[in-house]
C-alpha positions in Angstrom: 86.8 133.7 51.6 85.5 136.9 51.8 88.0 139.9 52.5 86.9 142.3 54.5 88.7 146.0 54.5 91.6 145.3 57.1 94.9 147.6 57.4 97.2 145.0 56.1 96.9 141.1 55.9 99.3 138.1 54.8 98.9 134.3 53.7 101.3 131.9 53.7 99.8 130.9 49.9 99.0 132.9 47.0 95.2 133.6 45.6 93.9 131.1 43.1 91.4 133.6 41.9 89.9 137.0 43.2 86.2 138.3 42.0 84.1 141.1 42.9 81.0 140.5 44.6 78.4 142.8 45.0 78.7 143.9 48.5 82.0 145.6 47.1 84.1 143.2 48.9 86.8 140.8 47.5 86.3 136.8 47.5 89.6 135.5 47.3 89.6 131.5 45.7 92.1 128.7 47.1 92.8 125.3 46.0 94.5 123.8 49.4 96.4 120.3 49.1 95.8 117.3 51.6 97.7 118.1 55.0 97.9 121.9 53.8 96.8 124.9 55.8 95.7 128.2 55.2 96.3 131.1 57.3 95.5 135.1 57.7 96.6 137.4 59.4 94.4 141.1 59.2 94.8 143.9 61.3 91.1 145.7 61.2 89.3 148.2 62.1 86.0 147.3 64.6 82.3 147.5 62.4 81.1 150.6 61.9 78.3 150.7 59.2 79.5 151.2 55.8 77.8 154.7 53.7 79.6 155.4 50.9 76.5 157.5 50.2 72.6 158.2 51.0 71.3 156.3 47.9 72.0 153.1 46.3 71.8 152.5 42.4 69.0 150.6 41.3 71.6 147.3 40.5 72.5 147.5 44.4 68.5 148.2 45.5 67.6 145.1 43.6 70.4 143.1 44.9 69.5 144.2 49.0 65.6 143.2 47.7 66.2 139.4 46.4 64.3 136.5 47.3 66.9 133.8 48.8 66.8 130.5 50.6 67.4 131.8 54.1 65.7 135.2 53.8 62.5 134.1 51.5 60.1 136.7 50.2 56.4 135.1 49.9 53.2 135.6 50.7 53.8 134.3 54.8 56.6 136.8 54.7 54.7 139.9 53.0 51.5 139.4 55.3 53.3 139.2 58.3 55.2 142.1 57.7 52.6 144.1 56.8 50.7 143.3 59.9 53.7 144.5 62.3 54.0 147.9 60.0 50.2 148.8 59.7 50.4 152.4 60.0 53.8 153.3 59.8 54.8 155.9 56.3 58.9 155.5 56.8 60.9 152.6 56.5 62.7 153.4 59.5 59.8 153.4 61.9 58.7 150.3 60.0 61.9 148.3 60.4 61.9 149.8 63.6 58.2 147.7 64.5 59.9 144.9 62.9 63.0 144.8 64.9 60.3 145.4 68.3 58.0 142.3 67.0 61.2 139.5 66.3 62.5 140.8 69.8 59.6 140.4 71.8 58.3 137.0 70.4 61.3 134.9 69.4 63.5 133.3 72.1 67.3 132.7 71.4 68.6 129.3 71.2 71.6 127.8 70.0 72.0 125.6 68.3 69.0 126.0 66.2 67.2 122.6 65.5 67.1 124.2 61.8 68.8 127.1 59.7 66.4 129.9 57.5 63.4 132.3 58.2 60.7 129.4 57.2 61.8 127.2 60.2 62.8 130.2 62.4 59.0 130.9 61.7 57.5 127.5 62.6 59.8 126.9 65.7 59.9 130.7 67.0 63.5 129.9 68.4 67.0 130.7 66.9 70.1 131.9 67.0 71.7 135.3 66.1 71.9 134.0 62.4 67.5 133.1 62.5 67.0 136.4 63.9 68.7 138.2 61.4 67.3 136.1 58.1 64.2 136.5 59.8 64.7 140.7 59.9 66.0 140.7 56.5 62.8 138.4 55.2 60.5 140.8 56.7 61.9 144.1 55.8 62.7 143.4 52.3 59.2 141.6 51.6 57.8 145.7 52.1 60.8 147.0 50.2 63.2 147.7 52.8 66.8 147.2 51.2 68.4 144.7 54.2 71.6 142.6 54.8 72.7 140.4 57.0 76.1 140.9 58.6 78.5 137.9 59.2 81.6 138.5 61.5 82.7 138.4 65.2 83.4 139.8 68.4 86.5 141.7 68.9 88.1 139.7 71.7 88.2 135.5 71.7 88.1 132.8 69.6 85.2 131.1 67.2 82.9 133.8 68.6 81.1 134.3 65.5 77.9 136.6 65.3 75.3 137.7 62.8 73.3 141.0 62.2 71.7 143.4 60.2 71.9 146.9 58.3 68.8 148.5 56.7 69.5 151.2 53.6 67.7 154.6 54.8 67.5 156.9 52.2 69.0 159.8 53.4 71.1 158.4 55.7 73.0 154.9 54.3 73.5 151.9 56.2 71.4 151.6 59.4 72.8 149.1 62.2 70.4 146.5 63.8 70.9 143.5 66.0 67.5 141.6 66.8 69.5 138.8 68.7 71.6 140.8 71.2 68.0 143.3 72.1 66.1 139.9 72.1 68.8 138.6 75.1 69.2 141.9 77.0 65.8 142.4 76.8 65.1 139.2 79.1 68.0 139.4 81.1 70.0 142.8 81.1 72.7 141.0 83.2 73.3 138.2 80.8 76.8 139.3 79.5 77.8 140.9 82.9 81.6 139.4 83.2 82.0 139.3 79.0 84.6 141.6 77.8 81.2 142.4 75.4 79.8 146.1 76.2 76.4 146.1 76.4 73.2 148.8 75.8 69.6 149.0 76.3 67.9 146.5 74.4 66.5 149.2 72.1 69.9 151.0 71.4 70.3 148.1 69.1 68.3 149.6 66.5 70.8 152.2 65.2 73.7 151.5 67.4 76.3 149.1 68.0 78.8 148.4 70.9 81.7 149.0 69.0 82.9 145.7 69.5 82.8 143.2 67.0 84.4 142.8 63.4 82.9 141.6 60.0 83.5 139.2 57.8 81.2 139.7 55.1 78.2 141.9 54.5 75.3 139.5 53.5 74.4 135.8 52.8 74.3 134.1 50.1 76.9 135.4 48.1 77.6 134.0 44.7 81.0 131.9 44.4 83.2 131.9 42.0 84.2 129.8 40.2 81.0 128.0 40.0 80.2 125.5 43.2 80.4 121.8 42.0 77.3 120.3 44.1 77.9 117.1 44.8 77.1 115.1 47.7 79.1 112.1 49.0 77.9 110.4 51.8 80.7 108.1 51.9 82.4 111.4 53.4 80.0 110.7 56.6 79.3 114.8 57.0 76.5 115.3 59.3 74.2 117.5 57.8 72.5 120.1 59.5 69.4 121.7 58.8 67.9 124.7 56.4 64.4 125.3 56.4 64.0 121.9 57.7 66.0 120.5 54.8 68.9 118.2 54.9 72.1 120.6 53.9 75.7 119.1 53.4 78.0 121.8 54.2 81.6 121.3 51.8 79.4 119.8 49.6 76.5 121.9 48.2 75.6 125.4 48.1 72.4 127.1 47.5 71.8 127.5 44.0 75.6 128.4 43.6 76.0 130.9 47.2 77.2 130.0 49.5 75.4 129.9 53.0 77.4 132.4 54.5 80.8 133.2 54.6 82.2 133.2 58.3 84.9 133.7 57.4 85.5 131.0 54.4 83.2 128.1 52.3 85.1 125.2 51.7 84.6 122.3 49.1 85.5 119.1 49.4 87.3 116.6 47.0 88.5 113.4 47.0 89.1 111.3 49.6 87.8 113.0 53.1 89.6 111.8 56.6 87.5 110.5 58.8 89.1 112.8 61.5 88.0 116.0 60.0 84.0 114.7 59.9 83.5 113.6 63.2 85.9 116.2 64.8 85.3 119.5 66.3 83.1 122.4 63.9 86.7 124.1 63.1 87.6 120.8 60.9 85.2 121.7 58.6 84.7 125.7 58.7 88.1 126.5 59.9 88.8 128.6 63.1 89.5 132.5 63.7 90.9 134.4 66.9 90.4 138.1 67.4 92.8 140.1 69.8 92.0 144.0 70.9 95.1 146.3 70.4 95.6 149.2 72.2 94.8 150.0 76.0 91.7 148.1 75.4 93.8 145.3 74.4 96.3 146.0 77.6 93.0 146.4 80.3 91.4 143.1 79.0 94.2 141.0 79.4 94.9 142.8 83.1 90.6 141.8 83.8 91.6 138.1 82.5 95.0 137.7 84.6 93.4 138.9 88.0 89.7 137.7 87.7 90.0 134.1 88.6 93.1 134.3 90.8 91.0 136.7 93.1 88.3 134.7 93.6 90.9 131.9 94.6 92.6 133.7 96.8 89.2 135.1 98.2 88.2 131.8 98.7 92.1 131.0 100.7 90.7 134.0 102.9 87.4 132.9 103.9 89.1 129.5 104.7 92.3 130.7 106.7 90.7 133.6 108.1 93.7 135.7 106.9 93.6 139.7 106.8 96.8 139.7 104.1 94.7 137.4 101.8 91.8 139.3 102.3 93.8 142.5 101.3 95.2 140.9 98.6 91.9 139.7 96.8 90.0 143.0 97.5 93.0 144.8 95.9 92.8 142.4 93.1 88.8 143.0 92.6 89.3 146.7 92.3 91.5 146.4 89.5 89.5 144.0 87.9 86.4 146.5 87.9 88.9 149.5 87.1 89.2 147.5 84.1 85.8 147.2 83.4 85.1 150.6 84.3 87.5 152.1 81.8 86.4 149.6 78.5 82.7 151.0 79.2 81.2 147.4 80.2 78.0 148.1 82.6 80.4 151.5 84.1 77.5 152.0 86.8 77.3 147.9 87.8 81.1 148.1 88.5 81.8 151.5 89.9 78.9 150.5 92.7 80.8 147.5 93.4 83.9 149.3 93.2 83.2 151.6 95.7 81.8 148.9 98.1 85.1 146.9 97.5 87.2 150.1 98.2 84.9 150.5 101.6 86.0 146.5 102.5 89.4 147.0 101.6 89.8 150.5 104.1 87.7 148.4 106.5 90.4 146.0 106.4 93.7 147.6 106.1 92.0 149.7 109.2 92.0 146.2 111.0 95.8 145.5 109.9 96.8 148.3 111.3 95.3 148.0 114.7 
């Protein structure tokens, strides 16, 4: 498990073993019983990009350069790469042609029929995890030091995401999400109701919303102690798919890393319960909730209490014909997008449909009253 930077955090059971990894975060090592459980609590801070300076050492250049399974450097890679970036002299403008290209001619879909920039390549459709391998593949095959970001967003549970941060000289550690630009891009009304802001499709290349957390700062980190790959099919694990390879998760790794760490790897032993493999995902990788704090934390749950009793009791009004219920669910609609309004998701779509609600609602307290 990696351990991100949080405030304070607690487990019912005490480490087995804590190491290093490169990304300067901890990986904390359990050894869990049959029937036990593992919990966590952390009190974070949301993502920000991390720049403990404007240069890395040539150890941590070399490290953000590699070669790996899901972000491959090779010829495909290197051509491709320098094809979108013909003409470009800074790494930013030529991640920045990068991030432009993967937009434009991917299309998001999850699941993915395969995991890893060689598939992502052949099928042209991913999730946010293909989209980001396939930005770190391309910008570190010209020598653009890139990781790929695993975490989640702030509010919900099992909403994992994946994304990117370039190393500019200069400057540090560069934010970039191919996946969310690719989505808003096609439809810039496709998170409209999510408690997710939302920018520009092109903000993404620098910026961030400002809501998610992380979980750990690149792919294919190294476990330790050393991964035991050993595949037992009497365990009946599905596999699913890397670079249109068969991949047991709990049982192998990639040469030792472990695929990625959202928020834990596991390894299985022994005897495996039949539940736990043909069960829901969270059997196998474990589950996570996140919960806003604050007046952020206090507006969201006001948005989720009124939202869908509104609409019923709009519904009730159109039915009945019934000028208190009509009240009622207009007042409830305004608060809803006072909500909205205030946590900075699409301000300008709501406050236009808060000021025609407000217009109903004096329309009908005028006929109340008459």
């Amino acid at each position: 498990m990696d351990d991100t930077s949080g405030k304070s955090h607690k487990t019912i059971k005490k480490t087995k073993q804590v190491h290093n990894v490169p990304t300067g975060e901890i990986l904390s090592y359990f050894v869990l019983q049959k029937n036990e459980k593992l919990h966590f609590n952390f009190d974070v801070d949301w993502y920000k990009p991390e720049n403990h300076g404007t240069s890395l050492t040539n150890e941590e250049k070399k490290y953000y350069l590699r070669n790996t399974i899901l972000s491959p450097i090779n010829e495909e890679t290197t051509t491709l790469a320098k094809k979108i970036t013909e003409g470009e002299k800074s790494e930013k403008d030529q991640a920045y042609e990068i991030f432009k290209h993967i937009v434009k001619r991917y299309k998001y879909k999850y699941p993915p029929i395969s995991r890893g920039t060689l598939s992502f390549l052949k099928e042209r459709k991913g999730d946010c995890g293909e989209f980001s391998f396939l930005f770190s593949s391309l910008c570190r095959s010209i020598g653009i030091p890139t990781r790929t970001v695993f975490g989640g967003w702030s509010d919900g549970k099992m909403n994992g995401h994946a994304w990117n941060e370039i190393f500019l000289s200069g400057v540090g550690w560069f934010p970039v999400d191919t996946s969310m630009a690719n989505i808003l891009r096609k439809n810039c009304f496709s998170f409209l109701t999510s408690n997710i802001k939302t920018m520009h499709w092109k903000k993404y290349f620098g910026q961030t919303e400002g809501q998610r957390v992380v979980f750990s700062r690149d792919a294919e980190i190294k476990l330790s102690p050393s991964y035991n790959d050993s595949v037992d099919k009497s365990m009946l694990l599905q596999p699913f798919y890397i670079n249109d390879a068969p991949f047991y998760w709990g049982q192998e790794s990639l040469n030792g890393n472990a695929p990625y760490l959202q928020p834990a790897y596991v390894k299985f032993n022994g005897d495996l319960d039949i539940s736990i493999t043909t069960g829901k995902s969270d059997n196998i990788i474990g589950n996570w909730k996140t919960k806003e704090n604050g007046l952020r934390g206090v507006l969201n749950s006001i948005k989720k209490g009124l939202l869908y009793p509104s609409v019923i009791i709009m519904i009730m009004s159109f039915l009945l014909d019934n000028l208190i219920l009509d009240l009622v669910y207009k007042i409830g609609f305004i608060s809803v997008f006072l909500c909205f309004i205030l946590r900075k998701e699409r301000p300008v779509i709501f406050s236009i449909l808060l000021a025609l609600m407000v217009l109903s609602m004096l329309s009908t307290i005028s006929r109340l009253s008459t």
